[in-house]
LOMI-528565 format. One line per 4 residues: number of its first residue (from 0); their letters; for each residue x, y, z of C-alpha. Coordinates in steps of 0.02 Angstrom, whole numbers, m for minus. Layout:
# LOMI-528565
NUM	a	X/Y/Z  ...
This chain:
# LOMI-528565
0	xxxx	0/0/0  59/178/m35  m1/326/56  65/496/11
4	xxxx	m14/659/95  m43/775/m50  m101/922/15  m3/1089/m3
8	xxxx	38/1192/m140  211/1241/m173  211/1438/m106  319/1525/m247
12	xxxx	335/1668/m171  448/1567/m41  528/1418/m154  587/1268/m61
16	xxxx	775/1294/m92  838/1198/45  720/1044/m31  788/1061/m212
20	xxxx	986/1077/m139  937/925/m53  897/816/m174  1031/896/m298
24	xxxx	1165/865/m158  1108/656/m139  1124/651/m332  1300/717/m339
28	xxxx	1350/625/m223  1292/454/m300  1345/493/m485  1497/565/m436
32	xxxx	1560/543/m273  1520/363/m282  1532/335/m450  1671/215/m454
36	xxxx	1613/116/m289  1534/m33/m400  1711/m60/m484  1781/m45/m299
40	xxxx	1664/m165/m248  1665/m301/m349  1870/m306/m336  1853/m316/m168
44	xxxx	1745/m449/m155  1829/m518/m303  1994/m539/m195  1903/m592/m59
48	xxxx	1810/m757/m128  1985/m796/m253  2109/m757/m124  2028/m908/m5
52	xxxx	2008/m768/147  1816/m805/121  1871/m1003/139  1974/m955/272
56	xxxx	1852/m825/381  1682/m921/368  1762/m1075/410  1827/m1002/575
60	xxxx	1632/m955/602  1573/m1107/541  1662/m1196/677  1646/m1057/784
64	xxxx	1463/m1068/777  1468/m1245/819  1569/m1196/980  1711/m1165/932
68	xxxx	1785/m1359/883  1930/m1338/749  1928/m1523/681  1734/m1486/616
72	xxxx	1766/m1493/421  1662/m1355/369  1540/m1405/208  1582/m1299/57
76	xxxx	1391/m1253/38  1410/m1144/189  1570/m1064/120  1468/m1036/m64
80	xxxx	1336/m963/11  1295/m779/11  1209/m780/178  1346/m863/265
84	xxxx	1438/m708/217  1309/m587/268  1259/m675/432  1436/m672/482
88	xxxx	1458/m487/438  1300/m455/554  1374/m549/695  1475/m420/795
92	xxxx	1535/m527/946  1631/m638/821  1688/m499/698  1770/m418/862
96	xxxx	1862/m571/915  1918/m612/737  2008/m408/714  2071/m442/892
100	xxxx	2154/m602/851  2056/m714/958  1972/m829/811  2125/m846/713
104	xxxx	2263/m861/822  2447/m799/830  2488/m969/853  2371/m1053/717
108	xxxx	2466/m1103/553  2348/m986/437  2385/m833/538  2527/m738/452
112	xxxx	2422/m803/268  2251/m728/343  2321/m563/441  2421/m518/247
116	xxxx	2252/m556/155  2121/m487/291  2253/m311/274  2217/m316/85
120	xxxx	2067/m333/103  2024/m207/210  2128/m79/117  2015/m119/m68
124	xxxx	1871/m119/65  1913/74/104  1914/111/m78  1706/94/m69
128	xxxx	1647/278/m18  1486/188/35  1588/92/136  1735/210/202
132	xxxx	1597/359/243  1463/242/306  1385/224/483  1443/82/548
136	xxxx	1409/38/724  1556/m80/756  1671/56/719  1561/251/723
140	xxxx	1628/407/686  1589/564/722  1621/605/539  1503/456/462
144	xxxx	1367/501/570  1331/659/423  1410/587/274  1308/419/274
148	xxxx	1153/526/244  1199/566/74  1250/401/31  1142/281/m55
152	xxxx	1139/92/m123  1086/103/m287  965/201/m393  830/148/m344
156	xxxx	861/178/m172  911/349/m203  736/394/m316  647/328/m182
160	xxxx	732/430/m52  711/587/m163  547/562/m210  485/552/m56
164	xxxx	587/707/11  515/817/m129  334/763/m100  332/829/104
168	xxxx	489/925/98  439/1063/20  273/1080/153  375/1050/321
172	xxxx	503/1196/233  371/1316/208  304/1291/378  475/1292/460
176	xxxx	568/1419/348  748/1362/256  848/1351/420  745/1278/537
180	xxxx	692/1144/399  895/1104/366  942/1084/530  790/980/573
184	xxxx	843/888/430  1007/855/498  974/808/652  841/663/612
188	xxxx	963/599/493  1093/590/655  1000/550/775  940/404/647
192	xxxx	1101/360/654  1142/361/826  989/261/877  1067/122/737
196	xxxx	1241/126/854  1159/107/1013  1053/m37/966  1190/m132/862
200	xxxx	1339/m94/933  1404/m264/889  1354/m230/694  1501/m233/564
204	xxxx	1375/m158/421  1393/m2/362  1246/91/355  1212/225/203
208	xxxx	1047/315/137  956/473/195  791/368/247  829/413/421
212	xxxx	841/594/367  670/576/271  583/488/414  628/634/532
216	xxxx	534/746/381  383/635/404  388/651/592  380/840/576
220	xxxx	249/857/438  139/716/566  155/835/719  138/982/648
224	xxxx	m28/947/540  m67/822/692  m242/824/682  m284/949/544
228	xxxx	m379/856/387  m270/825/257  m284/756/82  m200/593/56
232	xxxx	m158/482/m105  m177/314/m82  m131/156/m191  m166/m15/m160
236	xxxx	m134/m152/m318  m271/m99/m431  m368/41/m339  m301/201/m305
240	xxxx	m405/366/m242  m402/516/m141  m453/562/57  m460/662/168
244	xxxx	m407/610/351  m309/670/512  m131/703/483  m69/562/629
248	xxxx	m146/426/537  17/415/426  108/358/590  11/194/594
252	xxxx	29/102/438  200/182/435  250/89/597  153/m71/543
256	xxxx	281/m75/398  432/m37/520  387/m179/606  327/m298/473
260	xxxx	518/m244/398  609/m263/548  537/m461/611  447/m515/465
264	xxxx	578/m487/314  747/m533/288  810/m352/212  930/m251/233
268	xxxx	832/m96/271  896/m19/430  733/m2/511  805/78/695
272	xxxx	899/223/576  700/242/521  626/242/689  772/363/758
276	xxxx	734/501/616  554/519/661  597/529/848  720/659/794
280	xxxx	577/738/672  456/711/804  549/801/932  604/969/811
284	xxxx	428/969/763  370/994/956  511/1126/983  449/1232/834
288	xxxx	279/1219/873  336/1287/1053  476/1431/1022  457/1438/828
292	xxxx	381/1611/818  414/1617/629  306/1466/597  190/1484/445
296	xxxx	9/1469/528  m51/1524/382  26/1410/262  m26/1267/423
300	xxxx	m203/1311/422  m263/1316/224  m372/1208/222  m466/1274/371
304	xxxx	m445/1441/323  m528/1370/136  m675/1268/228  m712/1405/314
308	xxxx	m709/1513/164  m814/1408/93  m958/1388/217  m971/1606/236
312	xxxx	m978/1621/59  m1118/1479/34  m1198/1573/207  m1198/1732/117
316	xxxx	m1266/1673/m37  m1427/1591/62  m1434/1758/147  m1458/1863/m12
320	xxxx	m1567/1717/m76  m1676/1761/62  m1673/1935/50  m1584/1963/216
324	xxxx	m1472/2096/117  m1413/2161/319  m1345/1981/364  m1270/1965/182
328	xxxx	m1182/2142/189  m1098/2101/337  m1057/1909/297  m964/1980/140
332	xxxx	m878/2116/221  m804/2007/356  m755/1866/184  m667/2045/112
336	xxxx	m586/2088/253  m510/1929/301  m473/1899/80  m454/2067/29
340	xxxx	m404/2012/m139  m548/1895/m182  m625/1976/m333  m757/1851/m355
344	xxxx	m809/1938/m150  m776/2101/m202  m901/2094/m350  m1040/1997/m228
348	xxxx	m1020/2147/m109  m1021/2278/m231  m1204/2200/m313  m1255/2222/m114
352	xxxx	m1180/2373/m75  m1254/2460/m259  m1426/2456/m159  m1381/2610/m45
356	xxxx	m1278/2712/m197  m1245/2848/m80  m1149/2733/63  m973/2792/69
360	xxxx	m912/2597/79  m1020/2567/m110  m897/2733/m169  m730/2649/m85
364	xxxx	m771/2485/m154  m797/2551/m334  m653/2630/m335  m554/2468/m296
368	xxxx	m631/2393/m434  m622/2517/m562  m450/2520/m516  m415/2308/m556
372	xxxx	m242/2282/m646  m248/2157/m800  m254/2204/m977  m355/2049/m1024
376	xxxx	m520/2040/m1105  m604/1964/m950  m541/2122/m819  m572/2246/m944
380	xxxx	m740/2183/m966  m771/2186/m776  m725/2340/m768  m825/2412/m916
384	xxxx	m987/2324/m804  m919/2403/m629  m917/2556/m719  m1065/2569/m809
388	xxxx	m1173/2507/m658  m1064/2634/m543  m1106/2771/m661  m1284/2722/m670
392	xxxx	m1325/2719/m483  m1192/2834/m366  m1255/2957/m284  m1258/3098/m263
396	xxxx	m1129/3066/m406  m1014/2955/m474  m835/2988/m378  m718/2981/m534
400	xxxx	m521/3069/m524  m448/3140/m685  m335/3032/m669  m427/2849/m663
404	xxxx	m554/2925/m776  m414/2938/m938  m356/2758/m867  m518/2686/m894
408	xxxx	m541/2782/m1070  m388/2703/m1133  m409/2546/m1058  m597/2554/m1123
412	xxxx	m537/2615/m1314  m400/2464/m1318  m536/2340/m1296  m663/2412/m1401
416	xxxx	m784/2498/m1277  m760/2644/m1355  m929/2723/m1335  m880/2732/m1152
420	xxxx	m704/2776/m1192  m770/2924/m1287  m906/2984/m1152  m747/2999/m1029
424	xxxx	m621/3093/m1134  m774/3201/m1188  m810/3239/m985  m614/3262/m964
428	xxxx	m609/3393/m1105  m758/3491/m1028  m713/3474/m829  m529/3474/m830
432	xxxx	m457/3535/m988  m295/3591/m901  m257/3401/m884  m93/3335/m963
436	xxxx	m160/3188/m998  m312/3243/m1109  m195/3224/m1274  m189/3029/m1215
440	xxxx	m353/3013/m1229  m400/3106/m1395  m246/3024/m1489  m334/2839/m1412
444	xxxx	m509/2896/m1504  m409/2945/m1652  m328/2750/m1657  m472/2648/m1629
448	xxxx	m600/2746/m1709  m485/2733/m1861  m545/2604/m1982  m703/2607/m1891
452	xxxx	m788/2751/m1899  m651/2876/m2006  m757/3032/m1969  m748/2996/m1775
456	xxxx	m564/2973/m1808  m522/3133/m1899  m613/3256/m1768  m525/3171/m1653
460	xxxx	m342/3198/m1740  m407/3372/m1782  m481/3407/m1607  m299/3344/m1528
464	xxxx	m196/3471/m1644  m287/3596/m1612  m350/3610/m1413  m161/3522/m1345
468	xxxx	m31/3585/m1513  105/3552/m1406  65/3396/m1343  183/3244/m1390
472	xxxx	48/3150/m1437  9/3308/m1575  183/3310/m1643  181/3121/m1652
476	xxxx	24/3137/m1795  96/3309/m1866  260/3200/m1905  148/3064/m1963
């Protein structure tokens, strides 16, 4: 089963960066920095199964499984097998004795043959950046405990990993902000880490991937939605859909799979480094929701802030359905004030607000609309209908500046309105004719009456050279 909370959008206006260098940092590292570990690898184990140190080594645990007696002859199944080899490399205790020279004696014959080979070995070992910069809990370092994060397998370990980082990163970033995000980042992955020492500290396998890391992300993004409704993907064989659920229901099948992982399936996913990240996530999550004062509530609460959107804007709607324009007014003001760049509000208040013309808020609230950026058919045509309904019913009269009034003409003549385009220049001319921008708006008539009407046109040019002569817009057509 896969279930993926898909519920934010990315907020441009604050990119996840941190996310993005992320996942660009775990790719460089595995097509370059590790680039040449299969080659590494396979030498190394190469040496080890033709040399006869594998013959040599899982023989002494062969026998030393079978307590210790050295005239057991060990069966070359056990020697050809790969689990032999891996079961011995999980077995601390004996790895321990064997580097402290307590399997294969000083005394025994094979020493000086074993110590020369198990020296080569290790040396080609080293070679293997996802072995040399690995966690490894028989021999931690403070070093490994940040490098293994941004080491992975194979590729399809590291897509995984990186999928799964872009699809909550960018949420717990935006709710966090870049540095609180990175260093919670960093600490899940260590403390993913340390949690993998402390329970294997007999362990000779190094441990490499940014799950831990990730886990810690998925700790965060659970306590910080917590109980907040979110919208989840969800595939299962055939059937896939969408819900919509508390946030802390990812925890359980996400620990049902730890724990099916850890005792149910031989793997070699590192299950406590998982567990360890989302305590460390769980616990940076409960510090930011404490001290964080920069956390994005806003960003948190979307979806409530939509639902209730929603439900005052269908309230409003019954309202004015019912005729209960007083309970409507003030349901739409409140949806304004609290989305004071909600058009679709705007124009539902301004239909309410058009039944008392002389109300200083119907006046204010014109203005803003009349006053809409957008050179697109659809804005200039709401503003054409703002204005002709504003001019139709202020009172006492319409509250128009010189200077929105030429805006609208030429906004008005560029998108064919030009009736109304013309009735404003015309008032301009006759109220203000001192105003600079009065040429504007006679050498606008002039353009788009041209090839429409050409008489309209030609007063126009003729009415522009002779009432503003010095204009620029005059010299322009005089040139022309």
């Amino acid at each position: 089963m896969i279930l993926v909370p898909i519920d934010r959008p990315i907020n441009w206006h604050n990119p996840p960066v941190i996310t993005v260098l992320l996942v660009l940092v775990n790719c460089a590292c595995f097509y370059f920095w590790q680039n040449d570990d299969d080659m590494y690898r396979e030498q190394a184990m190469t040496y080890y199964l033709d040399s006869g140190l594998a013959e040599i080594e899982l023989g002494a645990y062969y026998r030393y499984l079978n307590a210790g007696d050295a005239t057991l002859n060990v069966p070359q199944h056990f020697i050809q097998n790969p689990n032999s080899y891996r079961r011995m490399r999980n077995d601390g205790v004996f790895l321990e004795k064997l580097q402290a020279g307590e399997i294969i004696t000083r005394a025994d014959p094979l020493y000086p043959t074993w110590d020369a080979q198990r020296n080569h070995y290790a040396s080609l070992d080293n070679q293997i950046v996802a072995h040399r910069f690995a966690i490894n809990p028989a021999h931690p370092a403070l070093l490994t405990l940040f490098t293994s994060m941004f080491l992975h397998a194979d590729t399809q370990h590291l897509l995984g990993n990186m999928l799964m980082l872009l699809l909550i990163g960018y949420v717990v970033e935006t709710l966090l902000g870049h540095a609180a995000y990175l260093g919670g980042y960093l600490f899940a992955g260590v403390m993913g880490n340390v949690l993998y020492v402390v329970l294997s500290p007999h362990v000779d396998i190094p441990g490499i991937g940014a799950s831990g890391a990730i886990f810690g992300v998925l700790g965060m993004y659970v306590v910080l939605f917590w109980l907040r409704k979110i919208r989840f993907f969800i595939f299962l064989f055939v059937y896939f859909n969408y819900f919509k659920a508390p946030a802390i229901i990812m925890l359980f099948p996400m620990l049902a799979w730890q724990l099916y992982i850890e005792f149910g399936m031989h793997t070699n996913l590192n299950v406590k480094a998982h567990i360890g990240g989302l305590l460390g996530g769980t616990l940076v999550a409960l510090l930011a929701k404490r001290f964080l004062t920069s956390l994005d509530k806003a960003y948190l609460d979307h979806d409530i802030t939509q639902d209730r959107y929603q439900q005052s804007l269908l309230e409003g709607q019954k309202q004015l359905a019912a005729m209960n324009i007083k309970a409507a007014r003030r349901i739409f003001s409140e949806l304004l004030r609290d989305h004071p760049q909600d058009l679709a509000v705007k124009l539902q208040l301004f239909n309410i607000l058009k039944l008392t013309p002389d109300s200083p808020d119907f006046h204010q609230l014109a203005q803003q609309l009349l006053n809409l950026h957008g050179a697109d058919r659809r804005t200039v045509k709401i503003l054409h209908d703002v204005f002709v309904e504003y001019l139709v019913k202020a009172k006492p009269t319409p509250r128009l500046s010189s200077e929105l009034s030429i805006t609208l003409a030429l906004r008005f003549a560029a998108n064919d309105f030009l009736t109304d385009a013309e009735k404003l220049v015309t008032l301009l001319l006759q109220e203000n004719p001192g105003f600079a921008r009065n040429a504007e708006g006679l050498s606008a008539l002039a353009k788009y009456y041209n090839g429409k009407d050409s008489s309209k046109a030609q007063h126009y040019r003729n009415l522009l050279v002779r009432t503003y002569p010095d204009s620029i817009e005059a010299r322009h057509l005089q040139r022309a």
